[in-house]
C-alpha positions as CSV (number, residue, x, y, z in Angstrom):
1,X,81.4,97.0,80.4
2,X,84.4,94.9,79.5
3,X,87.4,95.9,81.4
4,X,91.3,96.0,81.1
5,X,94.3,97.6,82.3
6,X,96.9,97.9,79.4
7,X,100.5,98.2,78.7
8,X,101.2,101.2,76.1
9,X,104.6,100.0,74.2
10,X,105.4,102.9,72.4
11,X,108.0,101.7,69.5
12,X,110.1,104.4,67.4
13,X,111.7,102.2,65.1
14,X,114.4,104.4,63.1
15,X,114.0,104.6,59.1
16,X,116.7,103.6,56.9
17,X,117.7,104.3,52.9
18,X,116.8,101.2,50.5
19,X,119.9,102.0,48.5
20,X,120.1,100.5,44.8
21,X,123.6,99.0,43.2
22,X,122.7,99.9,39.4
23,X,124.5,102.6,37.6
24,X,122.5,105.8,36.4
25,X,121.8,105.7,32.6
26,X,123.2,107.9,30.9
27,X,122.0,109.1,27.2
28,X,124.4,109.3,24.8
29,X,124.4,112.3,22.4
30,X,124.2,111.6,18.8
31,X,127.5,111.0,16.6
32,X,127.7,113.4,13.7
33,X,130.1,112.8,10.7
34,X,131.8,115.7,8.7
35,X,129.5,116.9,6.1
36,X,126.3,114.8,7.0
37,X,123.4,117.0,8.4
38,X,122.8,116.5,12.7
39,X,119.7,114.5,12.7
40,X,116.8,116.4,14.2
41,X,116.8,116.7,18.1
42,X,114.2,115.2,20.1
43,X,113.6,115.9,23.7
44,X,114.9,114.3,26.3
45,X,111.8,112.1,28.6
46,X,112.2,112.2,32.3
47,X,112.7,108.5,33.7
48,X,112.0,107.8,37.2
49,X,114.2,104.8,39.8
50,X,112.2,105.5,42.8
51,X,113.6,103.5,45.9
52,X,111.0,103.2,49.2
53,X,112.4,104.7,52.1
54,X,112.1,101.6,54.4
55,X,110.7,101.0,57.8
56,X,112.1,98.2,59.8
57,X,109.5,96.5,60.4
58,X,106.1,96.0,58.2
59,X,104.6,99.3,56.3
60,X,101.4,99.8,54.5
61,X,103.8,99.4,51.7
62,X,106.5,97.8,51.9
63,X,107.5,97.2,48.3
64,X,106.4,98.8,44.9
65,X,104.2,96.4,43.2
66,X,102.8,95.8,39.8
67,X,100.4,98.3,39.2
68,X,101.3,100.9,41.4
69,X,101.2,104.6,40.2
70,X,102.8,107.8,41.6
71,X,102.6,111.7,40.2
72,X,105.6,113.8,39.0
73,X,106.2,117.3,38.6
74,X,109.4,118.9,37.0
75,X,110.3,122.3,37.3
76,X,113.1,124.5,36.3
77,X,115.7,124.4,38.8
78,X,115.9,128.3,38.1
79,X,112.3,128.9,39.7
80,X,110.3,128.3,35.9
81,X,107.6,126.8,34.6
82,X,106.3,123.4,36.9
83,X,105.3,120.7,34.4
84,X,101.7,119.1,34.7
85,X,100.9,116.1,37.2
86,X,102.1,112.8,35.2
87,X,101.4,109.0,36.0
88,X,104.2,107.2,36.3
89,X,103.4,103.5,36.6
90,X,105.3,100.4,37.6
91,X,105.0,97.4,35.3
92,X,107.4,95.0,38.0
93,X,110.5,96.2,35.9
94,X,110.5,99.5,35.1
95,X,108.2,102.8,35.8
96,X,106.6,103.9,32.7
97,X,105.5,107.9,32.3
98,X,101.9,108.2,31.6
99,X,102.3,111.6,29.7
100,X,105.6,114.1,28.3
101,X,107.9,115.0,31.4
102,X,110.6,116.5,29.0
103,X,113.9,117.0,30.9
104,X,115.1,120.7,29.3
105,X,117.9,121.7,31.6
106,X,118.7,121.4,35.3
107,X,115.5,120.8,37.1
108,X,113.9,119.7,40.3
109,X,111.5,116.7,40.7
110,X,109.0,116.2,43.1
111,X,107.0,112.9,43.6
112,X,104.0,111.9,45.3
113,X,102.1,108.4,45.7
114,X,99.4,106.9,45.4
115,X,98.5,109.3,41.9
116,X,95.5,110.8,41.7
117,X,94.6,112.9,38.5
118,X,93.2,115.5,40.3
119,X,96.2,116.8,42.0
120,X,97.1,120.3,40.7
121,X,99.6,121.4,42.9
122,X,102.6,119.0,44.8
123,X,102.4,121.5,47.5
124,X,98.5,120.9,48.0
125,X,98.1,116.8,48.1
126,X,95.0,115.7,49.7
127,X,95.3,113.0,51.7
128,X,92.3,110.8,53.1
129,X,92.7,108.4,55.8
130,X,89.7,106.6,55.6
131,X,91.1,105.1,52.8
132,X,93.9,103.6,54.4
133,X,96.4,104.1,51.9
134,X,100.2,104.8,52.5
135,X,101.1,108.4,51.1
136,X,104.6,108.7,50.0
137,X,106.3,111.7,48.8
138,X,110.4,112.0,47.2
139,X,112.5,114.5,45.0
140,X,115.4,115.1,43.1
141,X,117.0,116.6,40.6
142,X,118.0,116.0,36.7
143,X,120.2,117.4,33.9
144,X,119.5,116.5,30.2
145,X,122.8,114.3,30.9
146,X,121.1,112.6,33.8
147,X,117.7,112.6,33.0
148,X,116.9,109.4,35.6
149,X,115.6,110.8,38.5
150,X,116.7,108.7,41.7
151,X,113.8,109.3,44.0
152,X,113.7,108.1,47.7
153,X,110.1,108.2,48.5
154,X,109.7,108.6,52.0
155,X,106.6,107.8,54.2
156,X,104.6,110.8,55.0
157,X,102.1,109.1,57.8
158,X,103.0,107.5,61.1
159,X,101.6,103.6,61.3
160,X,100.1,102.6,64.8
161,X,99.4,99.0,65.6
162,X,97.2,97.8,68.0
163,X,97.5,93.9,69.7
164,X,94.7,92.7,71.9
165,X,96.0,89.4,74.3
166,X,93.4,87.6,76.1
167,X,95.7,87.1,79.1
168,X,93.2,86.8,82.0
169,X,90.2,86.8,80.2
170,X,88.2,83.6,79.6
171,X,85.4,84.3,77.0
172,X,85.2,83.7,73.5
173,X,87.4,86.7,72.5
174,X,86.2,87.8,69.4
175,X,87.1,91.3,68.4
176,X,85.5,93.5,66.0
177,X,85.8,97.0,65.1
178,X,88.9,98.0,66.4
179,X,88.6,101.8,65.7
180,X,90.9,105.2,66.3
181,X,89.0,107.8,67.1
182,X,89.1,111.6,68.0
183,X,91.2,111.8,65.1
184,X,91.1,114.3,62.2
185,X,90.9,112.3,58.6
186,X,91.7,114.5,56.1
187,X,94.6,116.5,55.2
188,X,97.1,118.2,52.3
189,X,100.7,116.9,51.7
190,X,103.4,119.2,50.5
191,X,105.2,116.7,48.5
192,X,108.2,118.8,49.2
193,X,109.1,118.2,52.5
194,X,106.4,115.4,54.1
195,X,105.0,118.3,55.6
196,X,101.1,117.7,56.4
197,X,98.6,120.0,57.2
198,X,94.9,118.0,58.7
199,X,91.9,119.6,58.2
200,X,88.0,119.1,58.8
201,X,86.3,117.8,61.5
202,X,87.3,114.8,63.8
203,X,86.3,111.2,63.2
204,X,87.2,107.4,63.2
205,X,89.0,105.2,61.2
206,X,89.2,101.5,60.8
207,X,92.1,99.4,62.4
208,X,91.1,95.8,62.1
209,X,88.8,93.2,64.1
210,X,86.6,89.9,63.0
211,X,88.8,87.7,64.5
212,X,89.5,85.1,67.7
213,X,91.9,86.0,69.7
214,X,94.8,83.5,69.9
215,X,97.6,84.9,72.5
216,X,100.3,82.3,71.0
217,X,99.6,83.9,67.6
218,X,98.3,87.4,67.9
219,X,96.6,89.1,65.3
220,X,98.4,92.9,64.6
221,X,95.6,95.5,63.9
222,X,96.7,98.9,62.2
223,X,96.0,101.8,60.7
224,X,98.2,104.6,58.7
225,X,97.6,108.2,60.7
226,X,98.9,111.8,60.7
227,X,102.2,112.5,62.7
228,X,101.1,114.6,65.3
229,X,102.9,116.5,68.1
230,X,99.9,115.3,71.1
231,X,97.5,112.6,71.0
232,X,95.2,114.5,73.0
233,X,91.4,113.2,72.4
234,X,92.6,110.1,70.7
235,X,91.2,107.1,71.8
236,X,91.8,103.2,71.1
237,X,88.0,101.1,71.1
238,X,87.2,97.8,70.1
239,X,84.7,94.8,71.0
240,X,85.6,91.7,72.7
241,X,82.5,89.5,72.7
242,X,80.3,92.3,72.3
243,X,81.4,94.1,75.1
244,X,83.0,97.9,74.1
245,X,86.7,98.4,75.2
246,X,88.1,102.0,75.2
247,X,91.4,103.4,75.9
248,X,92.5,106.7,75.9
249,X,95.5,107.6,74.2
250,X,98.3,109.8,76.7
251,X,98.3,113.2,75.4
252,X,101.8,113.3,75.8
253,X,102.3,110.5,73.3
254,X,103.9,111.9,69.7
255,X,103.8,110.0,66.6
256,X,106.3,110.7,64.0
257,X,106.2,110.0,60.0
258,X,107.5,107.1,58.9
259,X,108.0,105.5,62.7
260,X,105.9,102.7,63.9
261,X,103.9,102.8,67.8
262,X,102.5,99.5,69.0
263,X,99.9,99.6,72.0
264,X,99.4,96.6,73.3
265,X,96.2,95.7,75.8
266,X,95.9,92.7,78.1
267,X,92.2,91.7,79.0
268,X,91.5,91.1,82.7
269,X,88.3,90.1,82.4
270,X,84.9,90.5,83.8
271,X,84.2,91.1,87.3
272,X,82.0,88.7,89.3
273,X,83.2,86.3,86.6
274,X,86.3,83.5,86.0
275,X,89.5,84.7,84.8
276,X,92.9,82.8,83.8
277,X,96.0,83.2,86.1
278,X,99.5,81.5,86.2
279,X,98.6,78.4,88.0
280,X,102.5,77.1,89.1
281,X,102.6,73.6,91.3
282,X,104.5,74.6,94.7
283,X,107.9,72.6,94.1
284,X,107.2,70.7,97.8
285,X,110.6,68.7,97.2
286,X,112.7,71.6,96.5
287,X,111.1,74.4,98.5
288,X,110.7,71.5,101.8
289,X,114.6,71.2,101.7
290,X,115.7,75.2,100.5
291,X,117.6,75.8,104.0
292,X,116.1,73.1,106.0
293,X,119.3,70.8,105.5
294,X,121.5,74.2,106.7
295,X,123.7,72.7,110.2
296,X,122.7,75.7,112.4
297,X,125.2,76.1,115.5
298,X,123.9,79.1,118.0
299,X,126.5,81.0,119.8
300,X,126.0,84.0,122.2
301,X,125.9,87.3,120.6
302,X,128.8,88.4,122.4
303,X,129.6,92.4,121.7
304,X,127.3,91.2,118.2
305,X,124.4,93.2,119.6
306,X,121.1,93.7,117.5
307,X,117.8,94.8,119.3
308,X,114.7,94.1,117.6
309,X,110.9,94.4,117.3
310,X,108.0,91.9,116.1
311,X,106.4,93.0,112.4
312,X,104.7,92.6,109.9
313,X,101.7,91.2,110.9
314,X,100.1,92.6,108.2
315,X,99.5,89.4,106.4
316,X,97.3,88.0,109.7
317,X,98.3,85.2,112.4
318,X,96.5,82.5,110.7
319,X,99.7,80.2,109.3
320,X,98.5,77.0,107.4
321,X,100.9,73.7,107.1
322,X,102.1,72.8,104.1
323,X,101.9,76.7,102.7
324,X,103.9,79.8,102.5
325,X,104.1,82.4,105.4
326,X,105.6,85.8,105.5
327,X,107.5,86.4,108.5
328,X,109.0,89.7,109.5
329,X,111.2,91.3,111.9
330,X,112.9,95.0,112.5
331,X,115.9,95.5,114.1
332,X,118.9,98.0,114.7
333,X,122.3,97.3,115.8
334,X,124.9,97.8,119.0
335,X,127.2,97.7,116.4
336,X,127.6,97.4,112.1
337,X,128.2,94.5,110.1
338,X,127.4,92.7,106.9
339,X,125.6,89.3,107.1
340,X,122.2,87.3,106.9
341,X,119.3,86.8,108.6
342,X,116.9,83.5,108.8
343,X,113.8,82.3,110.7
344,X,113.6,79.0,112.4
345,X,110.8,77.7,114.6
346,X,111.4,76.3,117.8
347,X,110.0,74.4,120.8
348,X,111.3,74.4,124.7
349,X,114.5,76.1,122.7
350,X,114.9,73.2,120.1
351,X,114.6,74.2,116.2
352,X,111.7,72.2,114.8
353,X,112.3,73.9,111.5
354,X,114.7,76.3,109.6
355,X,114.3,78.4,106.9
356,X,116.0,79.9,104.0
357,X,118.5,83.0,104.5
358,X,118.9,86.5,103.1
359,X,121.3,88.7,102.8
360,X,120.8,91.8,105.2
361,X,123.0,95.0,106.5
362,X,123.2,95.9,110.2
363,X,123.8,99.6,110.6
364,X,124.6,101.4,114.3
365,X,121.9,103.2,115.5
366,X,119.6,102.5,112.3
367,X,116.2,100.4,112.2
368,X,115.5,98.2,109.8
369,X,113.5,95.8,108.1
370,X,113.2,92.5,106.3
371,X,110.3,89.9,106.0
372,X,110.6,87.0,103.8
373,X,108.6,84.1,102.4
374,X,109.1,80.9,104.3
375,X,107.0,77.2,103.6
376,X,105.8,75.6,106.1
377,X,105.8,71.9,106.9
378,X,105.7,72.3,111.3
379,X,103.2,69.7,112.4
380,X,100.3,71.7,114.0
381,X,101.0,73.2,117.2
382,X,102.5,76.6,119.2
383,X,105.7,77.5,118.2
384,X,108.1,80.1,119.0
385,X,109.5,82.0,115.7
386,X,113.2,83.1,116.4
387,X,115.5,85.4,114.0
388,X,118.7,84.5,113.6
389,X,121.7,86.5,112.8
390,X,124.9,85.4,110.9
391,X,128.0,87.8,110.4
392,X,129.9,87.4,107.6
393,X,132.5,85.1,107.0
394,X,131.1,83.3,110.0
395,X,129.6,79.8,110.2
396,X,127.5,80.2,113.2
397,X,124.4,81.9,114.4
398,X,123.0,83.9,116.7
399,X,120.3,85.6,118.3
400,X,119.3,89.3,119.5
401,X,120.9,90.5,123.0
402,X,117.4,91.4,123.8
403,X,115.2,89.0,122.1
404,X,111.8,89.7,124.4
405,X,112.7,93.8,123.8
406,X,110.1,94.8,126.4
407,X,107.5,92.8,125.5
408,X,105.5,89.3,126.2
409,X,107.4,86.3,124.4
410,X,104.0,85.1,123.3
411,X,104.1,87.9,120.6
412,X,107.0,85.3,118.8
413,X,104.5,82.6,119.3
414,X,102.7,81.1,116.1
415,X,100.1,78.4,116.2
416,X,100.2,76.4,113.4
417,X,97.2,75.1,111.8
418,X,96.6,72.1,109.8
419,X,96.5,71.9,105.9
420,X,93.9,74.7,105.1
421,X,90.3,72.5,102.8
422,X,90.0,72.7,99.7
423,X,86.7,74.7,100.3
424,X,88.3,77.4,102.1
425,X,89.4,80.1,99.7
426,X,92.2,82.5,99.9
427,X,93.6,85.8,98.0
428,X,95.8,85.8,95.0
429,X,95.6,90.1,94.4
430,X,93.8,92.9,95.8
431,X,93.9,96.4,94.7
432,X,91.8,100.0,95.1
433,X,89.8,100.3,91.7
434,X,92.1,102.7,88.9
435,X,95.1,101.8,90.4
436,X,98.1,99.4,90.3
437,X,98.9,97.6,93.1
438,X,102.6,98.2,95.3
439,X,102.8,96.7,98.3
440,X,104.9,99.0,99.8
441,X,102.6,102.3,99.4
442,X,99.3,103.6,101.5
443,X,96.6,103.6,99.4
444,X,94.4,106.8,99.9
445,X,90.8,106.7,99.4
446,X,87.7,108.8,99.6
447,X,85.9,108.9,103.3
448,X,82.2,109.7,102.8
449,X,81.4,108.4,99.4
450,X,82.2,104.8,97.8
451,X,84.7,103.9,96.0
452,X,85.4,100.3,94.3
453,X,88.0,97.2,95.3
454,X,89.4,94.7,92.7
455,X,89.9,91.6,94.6
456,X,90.5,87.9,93.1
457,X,90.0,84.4,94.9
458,X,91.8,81.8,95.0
459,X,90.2,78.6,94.9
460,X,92.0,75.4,95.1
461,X,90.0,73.0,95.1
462,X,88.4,74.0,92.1
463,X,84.3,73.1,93.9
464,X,81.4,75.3,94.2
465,X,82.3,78.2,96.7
466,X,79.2,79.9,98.7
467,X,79.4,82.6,101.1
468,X,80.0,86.1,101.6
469,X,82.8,88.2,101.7
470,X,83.5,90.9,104.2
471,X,85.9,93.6,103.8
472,X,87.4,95.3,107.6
473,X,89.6,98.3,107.9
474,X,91.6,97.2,110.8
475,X,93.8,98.9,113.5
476,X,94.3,96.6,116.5
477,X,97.3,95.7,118.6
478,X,96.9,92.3,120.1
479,X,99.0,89.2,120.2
480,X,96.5,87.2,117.3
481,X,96.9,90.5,115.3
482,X,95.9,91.0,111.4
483,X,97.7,94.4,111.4
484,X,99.7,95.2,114.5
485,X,101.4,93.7,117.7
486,X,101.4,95.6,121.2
487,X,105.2,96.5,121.1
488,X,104.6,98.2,117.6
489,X,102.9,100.8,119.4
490,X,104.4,103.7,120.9
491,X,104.0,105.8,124.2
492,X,104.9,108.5,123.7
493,X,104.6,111.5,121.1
494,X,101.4,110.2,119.9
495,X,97.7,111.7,118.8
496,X,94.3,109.7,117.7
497,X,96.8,106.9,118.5
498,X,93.1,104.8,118.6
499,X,92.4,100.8,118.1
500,X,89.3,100.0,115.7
501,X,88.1,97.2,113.5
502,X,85.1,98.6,111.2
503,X,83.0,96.0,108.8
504,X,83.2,98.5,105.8
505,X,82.3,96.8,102.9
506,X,80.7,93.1,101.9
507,X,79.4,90.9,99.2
508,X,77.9,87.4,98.3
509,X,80.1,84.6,96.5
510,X,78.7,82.3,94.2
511,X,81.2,80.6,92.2
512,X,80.3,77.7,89.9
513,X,82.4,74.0,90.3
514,X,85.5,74.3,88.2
515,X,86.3,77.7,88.8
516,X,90.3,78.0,89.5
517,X,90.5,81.9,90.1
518,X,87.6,84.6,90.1
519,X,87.7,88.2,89.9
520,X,85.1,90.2,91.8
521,X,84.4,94.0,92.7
522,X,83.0,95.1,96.0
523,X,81.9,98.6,97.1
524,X,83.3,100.3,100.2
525,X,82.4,103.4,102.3
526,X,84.2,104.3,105.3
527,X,82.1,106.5,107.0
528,X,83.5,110.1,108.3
529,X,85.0,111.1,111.6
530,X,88.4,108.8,112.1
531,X,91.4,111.1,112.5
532,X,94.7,110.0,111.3
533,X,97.2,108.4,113.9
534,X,100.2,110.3,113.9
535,X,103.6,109.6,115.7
536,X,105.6,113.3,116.8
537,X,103.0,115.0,113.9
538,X,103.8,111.9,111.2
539,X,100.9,109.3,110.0
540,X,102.0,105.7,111.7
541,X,101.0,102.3,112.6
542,X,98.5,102.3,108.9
543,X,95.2,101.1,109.2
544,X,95.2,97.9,107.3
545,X,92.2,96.5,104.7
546,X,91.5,92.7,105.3
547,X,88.8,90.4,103.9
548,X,87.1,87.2,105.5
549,X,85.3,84.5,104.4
550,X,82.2,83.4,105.8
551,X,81.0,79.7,104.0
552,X,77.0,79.1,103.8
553,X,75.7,78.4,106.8
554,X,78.2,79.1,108.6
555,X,78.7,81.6,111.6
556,X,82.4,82.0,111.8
557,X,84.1,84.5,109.6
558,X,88.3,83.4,108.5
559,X,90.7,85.6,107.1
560,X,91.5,85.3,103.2
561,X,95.1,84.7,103.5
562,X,97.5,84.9,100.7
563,X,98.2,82.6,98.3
564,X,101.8,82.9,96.9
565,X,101.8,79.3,95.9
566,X,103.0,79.6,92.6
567,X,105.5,81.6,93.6
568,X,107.0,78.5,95.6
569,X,109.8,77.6,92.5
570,X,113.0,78.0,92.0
571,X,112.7,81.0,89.8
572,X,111.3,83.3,92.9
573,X,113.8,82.7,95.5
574,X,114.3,85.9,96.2
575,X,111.8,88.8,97.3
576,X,108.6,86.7,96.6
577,X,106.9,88.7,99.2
578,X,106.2,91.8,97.0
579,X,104.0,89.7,94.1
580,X,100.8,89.3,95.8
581,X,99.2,90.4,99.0
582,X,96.1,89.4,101.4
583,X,96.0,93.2,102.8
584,X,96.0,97.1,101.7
585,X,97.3,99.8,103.7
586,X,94.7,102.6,103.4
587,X,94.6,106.0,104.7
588,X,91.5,108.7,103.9
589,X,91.7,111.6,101.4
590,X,91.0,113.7,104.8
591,X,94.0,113.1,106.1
592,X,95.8,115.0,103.6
């Protein structure tokens, strides 16, 4: 089954009045001379100006063409007799009355289009959807003195559009029968008002398809419906490549008459196959000098006091030269002040290398948070990462009163490793099955029974990857940590405060030479019985979701780290973090 997630655009697009600049002709009575006989009176013929009450964007119909017919019906403006259903039809100049419509007095016209000679009553139009036809409906009113009638004809049906984009997806991407379905077809138009009644039984109706798709030119499929209040039961389906795509329409969604909605569905392609990503060259020049150049001076903190705490580890230890690296720190302060915060790396108290700033608040008494992006070029080695702190208006920096806070220094040490093969893959998005991903929530899940992650790899170097990928739900404090480090954890007020690391879910790789990113879907089950760690009766310290790598014939499994690569330009400066992840927060629907 094809797969997508979609974006539902839901366009009301206002309708405006086609107004016309000619005069209204008026008929002249006869002249009569003194003693010459008034000429016999003939009656007075109903002419029509109909203007179409215009859309902003393209209709069904957009403007009367040659050829095109509509009904009238007169009737006596004091309640008499309504004149029979005549053609009037447009021959590119003028609309020409198939039939008598004699204008006798002050009456009321009501129009309808398309004409259909079987229309008895203006009140009881039936309308048919499945032949795609625009229905519009207009009145006014004429005197033998003004016997034009200026008609606005209005659009009775609502016009939905449906775009398909390719976006991820890397097949052929030829659509066919686009359909709307759950939908009534038939209905009766009071040409009075627009007012539609549906009737019958639900079906389907045609929108488009038999075409490639082409993002840079899309095709626009569409079909003319009833307004409705709810499009409860509607659903959206077509074919990509043989494959049947559905979408159910939100019940909550209304469609008006006369206003145009556009859905609009991005493919994500197959699992277990290739898909398309934005593939973005890491600026090394730029991103190798953004704050590197910076003159750091350190001073002491003086009364600047800021006590602070090792996180986010969530990303894992592993850090790669000549990648990014998310480094994080907490903190809460002696005292408050506005300013900015950087990392640097450092060696027998000697900065090796400096990273970019961001702009932070210290508050009294408060903790807070902040981890940011940094690319790194360290040679290989141990190195200690420091935070720096820089108040406002100030040129120097400096660090917190308590830097060790309790614990070991080596929880501030990082080893890093040298450029990461080509053959080693990494993790550009993972998310829980039916959802969207956030980085900052817990994602609950079902204990007991499976349930389905969306993961996509990474690969580089574009070769033949073979292997196996293993999913772990992780909750370990140690100094090499994938989730947490020993001072995140807390001594007091604490129940099923336990450490595990549980293999809960795995697959084989095999993806063909040439393959840049590939989209796969693994099953999980985490078995019952863990209890939630809680912190004075709240959830804390979040068991992460991490997935390894283990190559063919290999023994040694390696964290999928993150690749934020294409992030690396000078358009994501700021808060590149929160695009893409190598880890999920999960928590169990037992814990509720």
């Amino acid at each position: 089954m094809e797969t997508f997630k979609y974006i539902s655009c839901v366009v009301c697009l206002g309708m405006f009045l086609a107004c016309s600049n000619e005069e209204p002709v008026i008929n002249e009575p006869p002249v009569v001379t003194p003693n010459e006989k008034p000429a016999e009176a003939k009656d007075i013929m109903l002419t029509v100006r109909p203007t179409l009450d215009a859309m902003k964007t393209r209709a069904i119909v957009e403007a009367f063409q040659v050829g095109h017919t509509m009904g009238v019906f007169t009737r006596d403006n004091g309640g008499g007799a309504v004149s029979s259903n005549v053609s009037f039809a447009y021959d590119g100049n003028e609309w020409k009355a198939g039939g008598n419509a004699p204008v006798k007095g002050d009456m009321n016209v009501t129009a309808y289009f398309p004409y259909s000679a079987s229309v008895t009553d203006y009140r009881e139009i039936p309308v048919d959807l499945t032949r795609q036809e625009d229905c519009l409906y207009g009145t006014a009113r004429v005197t033998k003195q003004v016997p034009t009638a200026a008609l606005t004809m209005k659009h009775a049906l609502s016009l939905v559009r449906i775009k398909v984009m390719k976006d991820e997806y890397m097949g052929q991407g030829k659509v066919e029968n686009v359909t709307i379905s759950g939908i009534r077809t038939r209905g009766r138009l009071d040409a009075t008002d627009g007012s539609v009644v549906q009737e019958g039984n639900t079906g389907s109706i045609p929108a488009g398809g038999n075409y490639l798709l082409n993002d840079a030119s899309p095709v626009m499929n569409e079909a003319v419906v009833f307004p409705t209040v709810s499009c409860y039961g509607y659903t959206v389906s077509f074919d990509v490549d043989g494959h049947r795509c559905s979408y159910e329409i939100p019940a909550k969604h209304e469609w008006k008459a006369g206003y145009i909605y556009t859905y609009t569905f991005n493919l994500k392609g197959m699992y277990n196959a290739p898909v398309y990503m934005e593939d973005v060259p890491i600026d090394v020049e730029y991103w190798g000098k953004y704050g590197n150049t910076d003159e750091i001076q350190i001073r002491e903190c003086g009364e600047d006091e800021v006590t602070i705490r090792p996180n986010f580890t969530w990303y894992g230890y592993d850090c790669y030269q000549n990648e990014g690296k998310v480094f994080g720190v907490t903190w809460t302060g002696w005292c408050s002040f506005e300013g900015k915060l950087r990392f640097v790396l450092m060696q027998n108290g000697r900065i090796v290398e400096q990273y970019q700033s961001k702009d932070i608040q210290v508050k009294e008494g408060q903790w807070n948070g902040e981890h940011i992006q940094c690319y790194v070029t360290a040679s290989p080695g141990m190195y200690e990462l420091v935070p720096l702190f820089q108040k406002k208006g100030e040129s120097s920096w400096f660090m917190a009163v308590d830097y060790e806070n309790g614990s070991t220094q080596e929880e501030w040490m990082y080893e890093i490793l040298p450029p990461a093969p080509d053959n080693l893959p990494a993790l550009r998005m993972m998310q829980v099955e039916g959802t969207e991903f956030n980085w900052f929530l817990v994602n609950s899940v079902p204990d007991g029974s499976p349930w389905n992650l969306i993961y996509t790899i990474s690969n580089k170097g574009e070769g033949a990857l073979r292997g196996e990928i293993q999913a772990r739900w992780e909750r370990e404090y140690k100094l090499k940590s994938n989730s947490y480090r020993p001072s995140d954890r807390y001594t007091k007020g604490t129940e099923n405060d336990t450490e595990w690391n549980e293999m809960i879910g795995t697959t084989s790789i095999d993806i063909p030479n040439g393959t840049r990113y590939w989209k796969g879907k693994m099953e999980i089950l985490i078995p019952k019985g863990r209890l939630e760690p809680k912190r004075n009766g709240v959830g804390y310290a979040a068991p992460r979701l991490h997935l390894y790598w283990k190559a063919e014939g290999s023994d040694k499994w390696v964290l999928l780290r993150q690749d934020a690569d294409f992030l690396f330009n000078r358009n994501y400066e700021d808060d590149v973090y929160d695009q893409t992840t190598n880890y999920l927060a999960i928590s169990l629907y037992s814990w509720r």
